[in-house]
N, C-alpha and C positions, 0 to 999 in steps of 0.2 A: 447410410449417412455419409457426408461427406466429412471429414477431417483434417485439419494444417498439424503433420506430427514433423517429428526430426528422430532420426534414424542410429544420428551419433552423437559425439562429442565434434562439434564445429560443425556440422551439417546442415544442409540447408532445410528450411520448410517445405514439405513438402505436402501435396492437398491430394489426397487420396480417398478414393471409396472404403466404409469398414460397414462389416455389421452393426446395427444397431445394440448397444451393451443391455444385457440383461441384467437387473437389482438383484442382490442377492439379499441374506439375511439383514435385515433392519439397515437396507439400503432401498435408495429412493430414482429411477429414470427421473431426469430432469431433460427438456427441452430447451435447449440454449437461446434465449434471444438476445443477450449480449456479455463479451467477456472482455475485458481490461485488458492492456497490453502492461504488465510490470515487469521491473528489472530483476525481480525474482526470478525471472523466465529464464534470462543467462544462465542461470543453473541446470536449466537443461539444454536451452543450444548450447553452452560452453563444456559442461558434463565441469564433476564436482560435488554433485552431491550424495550423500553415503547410500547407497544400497539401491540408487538410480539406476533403472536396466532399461531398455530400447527396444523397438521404437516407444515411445513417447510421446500424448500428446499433450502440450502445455496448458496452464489458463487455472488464474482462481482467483479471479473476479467475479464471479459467474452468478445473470442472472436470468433465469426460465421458470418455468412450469411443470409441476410432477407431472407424468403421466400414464405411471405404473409404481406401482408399491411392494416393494420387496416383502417375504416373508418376515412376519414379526413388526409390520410399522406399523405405530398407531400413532402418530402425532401426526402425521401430513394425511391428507385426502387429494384425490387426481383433479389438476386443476388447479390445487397454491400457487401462487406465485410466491416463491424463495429465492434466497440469495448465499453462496456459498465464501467464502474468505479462503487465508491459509492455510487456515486449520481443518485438518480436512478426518478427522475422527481422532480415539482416544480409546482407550481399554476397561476405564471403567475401575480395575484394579489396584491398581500400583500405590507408592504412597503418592505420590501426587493429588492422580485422580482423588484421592479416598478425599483431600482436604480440598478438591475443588479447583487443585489447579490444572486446569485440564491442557494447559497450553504446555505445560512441562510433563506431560505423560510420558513414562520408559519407554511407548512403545508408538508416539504421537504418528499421526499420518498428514500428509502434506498433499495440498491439492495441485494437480499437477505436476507434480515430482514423484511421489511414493505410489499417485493413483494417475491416471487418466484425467485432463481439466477440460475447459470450457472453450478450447481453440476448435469446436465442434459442433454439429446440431445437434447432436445428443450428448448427454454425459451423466454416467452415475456416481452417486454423492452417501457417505454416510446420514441418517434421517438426525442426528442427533443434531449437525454440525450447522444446518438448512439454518436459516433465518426467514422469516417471514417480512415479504416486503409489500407495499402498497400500491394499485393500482391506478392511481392520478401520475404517477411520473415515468418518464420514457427508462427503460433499461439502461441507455447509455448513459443517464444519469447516474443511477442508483449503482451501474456496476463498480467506478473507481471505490465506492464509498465503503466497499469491502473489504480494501487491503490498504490502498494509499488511505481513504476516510479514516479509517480503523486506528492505522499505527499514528498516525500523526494527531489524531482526536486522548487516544488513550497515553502514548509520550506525556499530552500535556497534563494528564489525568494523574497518572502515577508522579510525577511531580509536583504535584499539589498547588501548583500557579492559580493565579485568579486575582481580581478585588484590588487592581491597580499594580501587580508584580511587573516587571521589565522584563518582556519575552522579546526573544531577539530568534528571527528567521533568518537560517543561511541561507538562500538561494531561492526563487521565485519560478519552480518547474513543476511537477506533475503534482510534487510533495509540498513544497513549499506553498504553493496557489490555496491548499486547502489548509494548511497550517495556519497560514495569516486568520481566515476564518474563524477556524476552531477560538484561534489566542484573544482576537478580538470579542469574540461572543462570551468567552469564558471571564471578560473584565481584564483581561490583561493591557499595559503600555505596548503596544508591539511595534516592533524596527524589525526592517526587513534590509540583510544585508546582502546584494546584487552585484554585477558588475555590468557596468552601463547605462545609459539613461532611458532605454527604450521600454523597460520594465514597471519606471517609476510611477506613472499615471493611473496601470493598474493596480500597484500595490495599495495607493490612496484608495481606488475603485471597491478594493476587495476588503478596506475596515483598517487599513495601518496608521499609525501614529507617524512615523519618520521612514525616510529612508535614504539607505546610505549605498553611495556607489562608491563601491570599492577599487574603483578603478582610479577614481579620486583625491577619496580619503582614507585614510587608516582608522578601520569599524572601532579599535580598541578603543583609542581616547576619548572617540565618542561615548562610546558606551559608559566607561570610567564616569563622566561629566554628568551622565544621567545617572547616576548612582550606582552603576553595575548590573549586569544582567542575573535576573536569579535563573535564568532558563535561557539555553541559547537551543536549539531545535537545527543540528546541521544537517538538510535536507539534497548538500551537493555533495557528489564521492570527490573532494581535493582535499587530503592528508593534510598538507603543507597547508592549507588557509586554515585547517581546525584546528591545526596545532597552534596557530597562531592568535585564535581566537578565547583558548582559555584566558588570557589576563583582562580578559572585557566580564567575567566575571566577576558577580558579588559576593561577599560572603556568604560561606554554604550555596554558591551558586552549582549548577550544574549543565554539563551539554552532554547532550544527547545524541548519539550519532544516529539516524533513519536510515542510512543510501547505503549500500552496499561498495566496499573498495576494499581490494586486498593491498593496499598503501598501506606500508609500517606509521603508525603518529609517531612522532617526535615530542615526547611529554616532559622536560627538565621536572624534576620533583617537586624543585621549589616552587613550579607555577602551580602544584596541586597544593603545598602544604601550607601555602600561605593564603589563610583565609579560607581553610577547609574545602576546597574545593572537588570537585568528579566530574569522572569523564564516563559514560556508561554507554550503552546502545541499546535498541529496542526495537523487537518486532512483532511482539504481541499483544495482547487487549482483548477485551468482549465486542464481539462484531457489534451484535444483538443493542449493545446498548449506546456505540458508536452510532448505528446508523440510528436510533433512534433521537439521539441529540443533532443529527444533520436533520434529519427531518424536519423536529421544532423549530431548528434555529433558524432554518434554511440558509445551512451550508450545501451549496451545488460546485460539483466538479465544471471545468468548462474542458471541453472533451473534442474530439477529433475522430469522427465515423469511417470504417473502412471495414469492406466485404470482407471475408473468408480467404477468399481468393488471394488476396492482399497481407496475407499475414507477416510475410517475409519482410514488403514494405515499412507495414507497422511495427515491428520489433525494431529497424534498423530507427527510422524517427525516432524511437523512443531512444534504444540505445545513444545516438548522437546528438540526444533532445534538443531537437528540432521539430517535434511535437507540438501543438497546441493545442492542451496540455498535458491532457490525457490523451494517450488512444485508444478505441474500443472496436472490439470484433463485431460485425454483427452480421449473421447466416444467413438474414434473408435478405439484407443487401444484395442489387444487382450486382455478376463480379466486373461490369463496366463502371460502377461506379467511382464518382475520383472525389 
């Protein structure tokens, strides 16, 4: 099979022949027909994450078809079409698991980082971790809806918004494009805060109430005027704008940080203690029951296809998001394709 892995830390992708992986216990061969390009992935072009060893090959978006069954599986038969997220197994044991939080396991596995992901035509997957996905929609759909779907559908979940609350979106990219979705279907006011006007058309397009360019205006007093946000959802990595965006909340409001930035926030205490306020981050959820609320609702990714071959190209778009909006691998893509 052919594979795009990275060899180091800062290295480039590289597309190489491997053997085909073999499922071991109560693991499942999955058949790639499309994997997501996320910022997770810097974790392994960048190197960073604990107990990450090399080569590596990235991707946990991933969606294919079993077509081999490790010893001990009985939930999947050759032939499902599944979809894999971050979470990429669990032990079963620990206190965690015992109470069901499987996303906090002592011993949790990470797809594409801990294992081998979906930057491939082949790839093996714990059977427990698979999702079952449906065959009327193309993979390059259903793939963002695993990781980007996931954290920004369940953010809003664990926050308990809905029924007219004021949800305020930082940023209109891979994350934010499905956020608006989510906030809107869930009954939320939503404002999407951008910089520029070029964005603005679509955010109406995609269910938003307001929108602010920040390049403009100052998001806060807005926000203040509409009664404060009880959720702000910051889906861009700029420190300095998030920092600046707690006083646009409500009481007991909360922001959530989705993107990934090793940026120190600059938090003065009083802008937390006044008015109960939090700052927290998120990057987990139930896939399972994420993408099953995309389905209903019909929240769709809008995405950007590119072969195998190309993997290098699509990590850099992404990284520089200059993407629209997503990017996704897909293996059987020609590698002329553009």
């Amino acid at each position: 099979m052919k594979a795009a892995q990275v060899s180091g830390p800062g290295g480039d992708f590289q597309i190489v022949d491997r053997p085909v992986p073999q499922p071991g216990l109560n693991e499942v061969l999955v058949q790639v027909e499309a994997c997501g390009v996320c910022h997770g992935d810097a974790l392994v072009k960048e190197g960073g994450f604990p107990g990450l060893t090399y080569p590596r090959v990235p991707g946990h978006e991933i969606v294919g078809r079993v077509t081999e069954l490790g010893p001990g599986v009985q939930l999947w038969s050759v032939g499902a079409r599944v979809g894999v997220g971050w979470h990429g197994g669990h032990c079963w044991r620990c206190s965690a698991c015992r109470r069901g939080d499987f996303g906090a396991c002592e011993s949790a596995l990470t797809t594409g980082l801990s294992t081998d992901g979906g930057y491939g035509e082949f790839t093996v997957v714990r059977s427990e971790v698979a999702v079952a996905l449906p065959e009327d929609l193309p993979a390059t759909v259903l793939a963002p809806l695993l990781c980007a779907g996931n954290v920004t559908f369940s953010a809003l979940r664990d926050a308990g918004v809905g029924g007219g609350d004021l949800v305020a979106i930082h940023g209109l990219g891979g994350l934010g494009h499905l956020a608006v979705q989510y906030a809107t279907r869930l009954g939320c006011r939503t404002v999407v805060l951008s910089r520029g006007k070029s964005k603005e058309p679509l955010a109406y397009q995609l269910g938003a109430h307001k929108y602010i360019d920040a390049n403009e205006t100052d998001p806060v007093p807005v926000l203040k005027a509409m009664g404060g946000a009880q959720l702000i959802l910051s889906t861009a990595p700029n420190a300095r704008a998030v920092s600046k965006l707690v006083d646009g909340l409500a009481h007991s409001g909360k922001l959530t940080l989705l993107a990934f930035t090793r940026e120190p926030l600059e938090l003065p205490g009083n802008q937390l203690l006044v008015g109960g306020r939090s700052v927290a981050g998120w990057v987990g959820g139930n896939v399972q029951r994420s993408v099953a609320f995309s389905l209903f609702a019909g929240v769709r990714p809008i995405v950007e296809e590119f072969p195998l071959e190309r993997a290098g190209e699509a990590y850099e778009k992404m990284m520089s998001s200059t993407v629209h909006f997503r990017a996704v691998l897909c293996p059987t893509l020609a590698p002329t394709a553009k």
